[in-house]
C-alpha positions in Angstrom: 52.2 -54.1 -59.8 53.8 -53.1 -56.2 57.0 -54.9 -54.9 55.1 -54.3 -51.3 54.0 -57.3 -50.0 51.1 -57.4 -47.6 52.9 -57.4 -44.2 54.9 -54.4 -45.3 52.0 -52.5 -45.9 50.0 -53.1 -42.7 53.3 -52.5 -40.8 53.4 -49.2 -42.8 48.9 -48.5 -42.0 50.2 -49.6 -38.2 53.0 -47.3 -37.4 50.8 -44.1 -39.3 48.1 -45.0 -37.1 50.6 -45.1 -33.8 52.0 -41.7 -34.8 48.3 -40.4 -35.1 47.3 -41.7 -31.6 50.3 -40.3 -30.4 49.5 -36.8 -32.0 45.9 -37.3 -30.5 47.1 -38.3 -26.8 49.5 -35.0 -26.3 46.4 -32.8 -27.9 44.0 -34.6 -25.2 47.0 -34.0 -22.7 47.3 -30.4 -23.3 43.3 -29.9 -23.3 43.2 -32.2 -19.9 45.9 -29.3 -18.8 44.2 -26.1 -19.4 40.8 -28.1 -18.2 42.6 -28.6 -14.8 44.2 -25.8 -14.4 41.0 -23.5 -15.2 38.8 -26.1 -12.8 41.5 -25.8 -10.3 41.3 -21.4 -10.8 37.4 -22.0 -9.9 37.7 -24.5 -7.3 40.1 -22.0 -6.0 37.7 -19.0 -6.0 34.4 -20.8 -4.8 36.8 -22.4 -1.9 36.6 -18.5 -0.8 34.4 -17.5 1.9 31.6 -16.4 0.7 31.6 -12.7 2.5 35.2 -12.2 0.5 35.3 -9.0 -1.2 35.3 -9.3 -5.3 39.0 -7.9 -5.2 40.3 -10.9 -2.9 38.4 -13.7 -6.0 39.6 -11.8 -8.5 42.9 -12.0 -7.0 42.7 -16.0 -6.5 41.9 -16.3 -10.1 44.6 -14.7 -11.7 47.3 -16.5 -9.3 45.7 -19.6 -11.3 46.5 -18.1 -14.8 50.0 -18.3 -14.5 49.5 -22.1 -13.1 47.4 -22.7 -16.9 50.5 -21.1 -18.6 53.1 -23.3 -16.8 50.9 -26.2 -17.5 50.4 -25.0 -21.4 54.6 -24.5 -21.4 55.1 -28.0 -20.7 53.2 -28.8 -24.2 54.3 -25.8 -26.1 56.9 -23.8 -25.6 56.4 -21.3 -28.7 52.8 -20.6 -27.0 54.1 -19.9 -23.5 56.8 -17.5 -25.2 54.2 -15.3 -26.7 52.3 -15.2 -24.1 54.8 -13.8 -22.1 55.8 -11.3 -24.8 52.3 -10.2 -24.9 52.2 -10.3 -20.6 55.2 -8.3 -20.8 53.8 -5.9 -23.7 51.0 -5.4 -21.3 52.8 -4.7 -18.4 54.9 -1.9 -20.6 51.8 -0.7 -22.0 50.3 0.0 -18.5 53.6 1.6 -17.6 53.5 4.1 -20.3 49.8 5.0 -19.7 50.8 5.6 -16.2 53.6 7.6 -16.9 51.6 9.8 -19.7 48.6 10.2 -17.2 51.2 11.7 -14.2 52.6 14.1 -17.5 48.8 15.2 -18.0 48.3 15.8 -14.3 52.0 17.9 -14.4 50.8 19.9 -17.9 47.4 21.0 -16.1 48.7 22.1 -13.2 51.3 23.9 -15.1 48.7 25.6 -16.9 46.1 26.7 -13.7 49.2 28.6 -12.5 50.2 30.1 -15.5 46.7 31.2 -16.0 46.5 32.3 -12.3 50.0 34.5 -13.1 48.4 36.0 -16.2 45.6 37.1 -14.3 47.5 38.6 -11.5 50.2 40.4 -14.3 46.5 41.8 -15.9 45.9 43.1 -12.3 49.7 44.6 -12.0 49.5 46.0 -15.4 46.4 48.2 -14.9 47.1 49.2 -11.3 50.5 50.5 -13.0 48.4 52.0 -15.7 46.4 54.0 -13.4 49.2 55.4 -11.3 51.1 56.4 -14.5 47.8 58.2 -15.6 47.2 59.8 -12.2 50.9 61.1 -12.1 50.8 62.3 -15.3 47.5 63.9 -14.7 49.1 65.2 -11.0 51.8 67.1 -12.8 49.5 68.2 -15.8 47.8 70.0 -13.0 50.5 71.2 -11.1 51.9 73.3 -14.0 48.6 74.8 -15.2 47.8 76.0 -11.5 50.1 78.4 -12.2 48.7 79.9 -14.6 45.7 80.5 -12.7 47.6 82.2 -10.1 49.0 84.7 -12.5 45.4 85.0 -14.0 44.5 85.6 -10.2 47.2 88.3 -9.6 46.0 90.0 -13.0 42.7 90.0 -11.5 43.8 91.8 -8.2 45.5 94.6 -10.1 43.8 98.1 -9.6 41.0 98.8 -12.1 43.1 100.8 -13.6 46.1 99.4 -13.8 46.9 97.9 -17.6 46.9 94.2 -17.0 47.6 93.4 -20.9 50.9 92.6 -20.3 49.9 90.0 -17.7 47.3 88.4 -19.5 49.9 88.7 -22.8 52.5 86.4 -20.2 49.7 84.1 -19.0 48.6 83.1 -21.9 52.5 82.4 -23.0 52.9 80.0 -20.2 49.8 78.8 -21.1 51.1 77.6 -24.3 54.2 76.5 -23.6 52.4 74.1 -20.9 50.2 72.9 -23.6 53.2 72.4 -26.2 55.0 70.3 -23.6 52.2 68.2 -23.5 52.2 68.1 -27.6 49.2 69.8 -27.9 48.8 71.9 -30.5 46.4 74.6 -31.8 43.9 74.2 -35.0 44.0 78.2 -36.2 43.4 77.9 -40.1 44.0 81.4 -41.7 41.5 82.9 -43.8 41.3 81.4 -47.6 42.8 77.9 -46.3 40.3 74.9 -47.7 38.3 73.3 -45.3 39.6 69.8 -43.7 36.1 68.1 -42.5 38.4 65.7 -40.2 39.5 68.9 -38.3 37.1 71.9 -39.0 33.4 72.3 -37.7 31.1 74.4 -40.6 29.2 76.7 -38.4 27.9 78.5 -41.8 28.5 79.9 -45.2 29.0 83.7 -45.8 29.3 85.5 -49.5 33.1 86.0 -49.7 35.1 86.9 -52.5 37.4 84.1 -51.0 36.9 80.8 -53.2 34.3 78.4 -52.3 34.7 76.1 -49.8 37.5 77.8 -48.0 38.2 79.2 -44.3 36.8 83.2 -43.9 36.5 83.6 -40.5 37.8 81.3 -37.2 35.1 81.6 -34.4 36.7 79.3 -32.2 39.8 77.7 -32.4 40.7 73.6 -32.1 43.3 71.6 -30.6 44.5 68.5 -31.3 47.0 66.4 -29.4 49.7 64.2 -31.2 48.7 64.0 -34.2 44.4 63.5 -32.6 42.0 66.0 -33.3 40.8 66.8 -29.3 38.3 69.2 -30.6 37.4 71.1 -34.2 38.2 74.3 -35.1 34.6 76.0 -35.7 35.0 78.3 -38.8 32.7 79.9 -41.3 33.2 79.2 -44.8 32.5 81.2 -48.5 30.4 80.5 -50.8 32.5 81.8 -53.5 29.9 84.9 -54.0 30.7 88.3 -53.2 28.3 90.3 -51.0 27.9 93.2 -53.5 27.6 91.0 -56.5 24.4 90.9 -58.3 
């Protein structure tokens, strides 16, 4: 059996019930709050004239927000703190898209020039490319007009005049031009096996010479660092001797 008597107990049931209408009161004070303070945001924006721009209600309603807040701090302060941490969160957030957007804007305009420099090195590059080709091709020319002239002068000699010993010269410069310029003849001497990267079959002869091997050079090749320029044309044995039966 309880030692509370009667009165105790409805003391007790009273003050619980006091505490409760208290609780209730500050809840229905914080809801009259935010109710005011949102009615006052749209009593604010439909105050506007009625030919104001969206921008200008817009603006109206979010000078009310902070009014809400304030109102809402006065009730709770743990509320009103994280919304400014998130407000501020926001405004940091915003900050760093904007600063991120400018670095984009920076990044592709750093890239249309470099792209526009490329180009105009690719233009600088072949222009140079040409005029080292045409110089080289300028003194090419230069030193094998000379020996046309001495083929000239060979020409101009009396009919009977021995112009071996001219031609013998010409063709030595002639040479020397082309080894300056790395060329070098393809010549293969008789009995040398064919190379089919730098020897043209023109046909095959009975030779006592083995089979597939060089007889006879009809015209001679020239290849250029190591680059066949053109085959040697050469006639090759059979491996059969022209008086064998």
């Amino acid at each position: 059996m309880s030692d509370e008597s009667p009165e105790r107990t409805a003391a007790a049931a009273s003050a619980d019930a006091d505490v409760e209408d208290d609780e209730d009161v500050e809840e229905r004070d914080v809801e009259n709050a935010v109710g005011n303070g949102v009615a006052d945001a749209e009593s604010s924006v439909s105050n506007d004239d009625a030919g104001a721009a969206d921008g200008e209600a817009a603006d109206a309603a979010a000078e009310a927000v902070p009014n809400v807040a304030d109102r809402v701090a006065e009730y709770d302060e743990e509320l009103a703190a994280e919304v400014s941490e998130l407000e501020s969160r926001v405004e940091s957030a915003e900050s760093e898209l904007e600063a991120k957007s400018e670095r984009v804007e920076e990044l592709e305009a750093a890239l249309k020039r470099s792209k526009a420099d490329f180009k105009n090195y690719k233009k600088r590059a072949k222009k140079r490319q040409d005029e080292i080709r045409e110089r080289a091709t300028e003194d090419f020319v230069e030193r094998v007009v000379s020996v046309r002239d001495n083929l000239v002068r060979a020409l101009d000699q009396d009919e009977d005049a021995d112009i071996r010993p001219g031609i013998e010269s010409t063709l030595e410069e002639f040479d020397r031009v082309l080894e300056e310029e790395n060329v070098d003849p393809i010549d293969p001497e008789a009995g040398t096996d064919v190379d089919p990267t730098r020897h043209e079959v023109l046909m095959r002869v009975d030779d006592e010479r083995p089979e597939g091997t060089v007889v006879d050079v009809y015209r001679p090749g020239y290849e250029m660092a190591g680059s066949v320029l053109r085959e040697a044309q050469v006639t090759v044995s059979t491996g059969e001797s022209a008086n064998d039966e």
